[in-house]
C-alpha positions as CSV (number, residue, x, y, z in Angstrom):
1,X,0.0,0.0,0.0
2,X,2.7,2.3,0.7
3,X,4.5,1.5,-2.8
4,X,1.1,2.2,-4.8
5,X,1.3,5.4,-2.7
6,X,4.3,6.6,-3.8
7,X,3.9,6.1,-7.2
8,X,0.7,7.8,-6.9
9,X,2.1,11.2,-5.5
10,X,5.1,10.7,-8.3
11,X,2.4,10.8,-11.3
12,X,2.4,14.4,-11.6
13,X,5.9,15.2,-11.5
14,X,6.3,12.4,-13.9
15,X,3.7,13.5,-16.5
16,X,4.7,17.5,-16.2
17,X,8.8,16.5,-17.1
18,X,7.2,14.6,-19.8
19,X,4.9,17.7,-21.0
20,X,8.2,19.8,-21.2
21,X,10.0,17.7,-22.6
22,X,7.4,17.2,-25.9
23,X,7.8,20.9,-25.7
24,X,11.8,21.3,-25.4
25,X,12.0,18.5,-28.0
26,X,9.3,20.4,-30.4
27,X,11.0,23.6,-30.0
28,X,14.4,22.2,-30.6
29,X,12.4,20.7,-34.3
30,X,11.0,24.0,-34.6
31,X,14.4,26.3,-34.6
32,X,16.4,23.0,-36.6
33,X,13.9,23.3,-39.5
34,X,13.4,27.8,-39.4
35,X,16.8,28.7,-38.8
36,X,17.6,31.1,-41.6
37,X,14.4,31.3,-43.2
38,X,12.7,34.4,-43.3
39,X,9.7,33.6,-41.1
40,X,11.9,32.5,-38.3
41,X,11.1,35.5,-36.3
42,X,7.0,33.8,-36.2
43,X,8.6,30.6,-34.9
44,X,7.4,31.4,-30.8
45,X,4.3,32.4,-31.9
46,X,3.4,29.6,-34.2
47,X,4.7,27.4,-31.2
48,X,2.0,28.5,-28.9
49,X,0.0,25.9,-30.5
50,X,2.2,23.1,-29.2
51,X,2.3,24.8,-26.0
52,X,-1.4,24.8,-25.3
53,X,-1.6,21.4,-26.6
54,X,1.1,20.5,-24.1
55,X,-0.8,22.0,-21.4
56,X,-3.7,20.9,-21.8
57,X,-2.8,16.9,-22.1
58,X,-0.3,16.9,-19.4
59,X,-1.5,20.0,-17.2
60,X,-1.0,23.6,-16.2
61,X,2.9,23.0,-14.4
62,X,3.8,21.1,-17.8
63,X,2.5,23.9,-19.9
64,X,4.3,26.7,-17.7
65,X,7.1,24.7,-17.6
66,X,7.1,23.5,-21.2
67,X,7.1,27.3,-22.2
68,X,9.8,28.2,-20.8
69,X,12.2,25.7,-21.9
70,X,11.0,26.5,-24.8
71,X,11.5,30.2,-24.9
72,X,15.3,29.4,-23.6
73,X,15.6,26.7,-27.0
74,X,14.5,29.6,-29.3
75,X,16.8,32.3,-27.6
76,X,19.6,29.8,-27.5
77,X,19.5,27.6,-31.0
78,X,17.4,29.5,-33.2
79,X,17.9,33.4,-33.0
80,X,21.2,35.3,-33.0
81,X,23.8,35.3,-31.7
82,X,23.2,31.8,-31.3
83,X,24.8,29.9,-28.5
84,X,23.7,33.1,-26.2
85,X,20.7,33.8,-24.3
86,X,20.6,37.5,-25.9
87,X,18.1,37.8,-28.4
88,X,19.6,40.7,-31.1
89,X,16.3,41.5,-33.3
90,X,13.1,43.5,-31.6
91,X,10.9,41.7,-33.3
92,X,12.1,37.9,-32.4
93,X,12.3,39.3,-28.9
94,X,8.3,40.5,-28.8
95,X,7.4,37.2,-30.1
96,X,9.4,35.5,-27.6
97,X,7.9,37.8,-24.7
98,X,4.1,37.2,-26.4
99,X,5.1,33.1,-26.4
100,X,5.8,33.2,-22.6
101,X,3.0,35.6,-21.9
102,X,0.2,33.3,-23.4
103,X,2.2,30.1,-23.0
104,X,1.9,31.0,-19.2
105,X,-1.7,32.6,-18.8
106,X,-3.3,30.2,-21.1
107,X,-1.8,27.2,-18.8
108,X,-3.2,28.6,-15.9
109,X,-6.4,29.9,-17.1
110,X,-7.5,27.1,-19.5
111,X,-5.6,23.6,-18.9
112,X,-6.4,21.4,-16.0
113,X,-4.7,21.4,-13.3
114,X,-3.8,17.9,-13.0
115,X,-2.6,15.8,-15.8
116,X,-5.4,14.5,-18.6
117,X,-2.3,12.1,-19.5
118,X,-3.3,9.7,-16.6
119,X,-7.4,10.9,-15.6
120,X,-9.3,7.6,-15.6
């Protein structure tokens, strides 16, 4: 009873690491295949799709935490310099800032609170 226990109150941090990491994987896809292109600057807003899909299947901690991994891949691999947390163009910056701001509020406001991955 006490293993079935444990494994109980583990379920949630299992399912939000696995929500952010479909999200840190996706958003490492997402700067691979748009680095360069012209429209690479839409990639974080384009990506708030997969971020409220996250959310919503594996819960609100996996779509906060999902968003910001993600806004750390695109500042990181995808805009320049690359390698560096410093985003050098306004506009790739805004999207970034929009992508966290409705990565974050959606979670809260419109994903369940506990996992959908798991609900019986």
């Amino acid at each position: 009873m006490l293993n079935g226990n444990k494994n109980h109150r583990l379920e949630p941090i299992v399912d939000t690491l696995i929500g952010a990491s479909v999200a840190a994987v996706g958003a490492t896809a997402a700067s691979m295949v748009a680095i360069g292109q012209r429209w690479e600057a839409s990639i974080p807003l384009v990506f708030t799709v997969v971020l409220l899909v996250v959310s919503g299947v594996f819960g609100a901690r996996a779509g906060v935490l999902g968003t910001v991994i993600a806004a750390l891949v695109f500042s990181v691999f995808l805009f320049r310099p690359l390698g560096r947390l410093q985003v050098g163009s306004d506009l790739a910056r805004a999207n970034l800032a929009w992508m966290l701001l409705l990565g974050v509020s959606f979670s809260f406001l419109f994903a369940p609170q506990n996992s959908a991955f798991r609900r019986r």
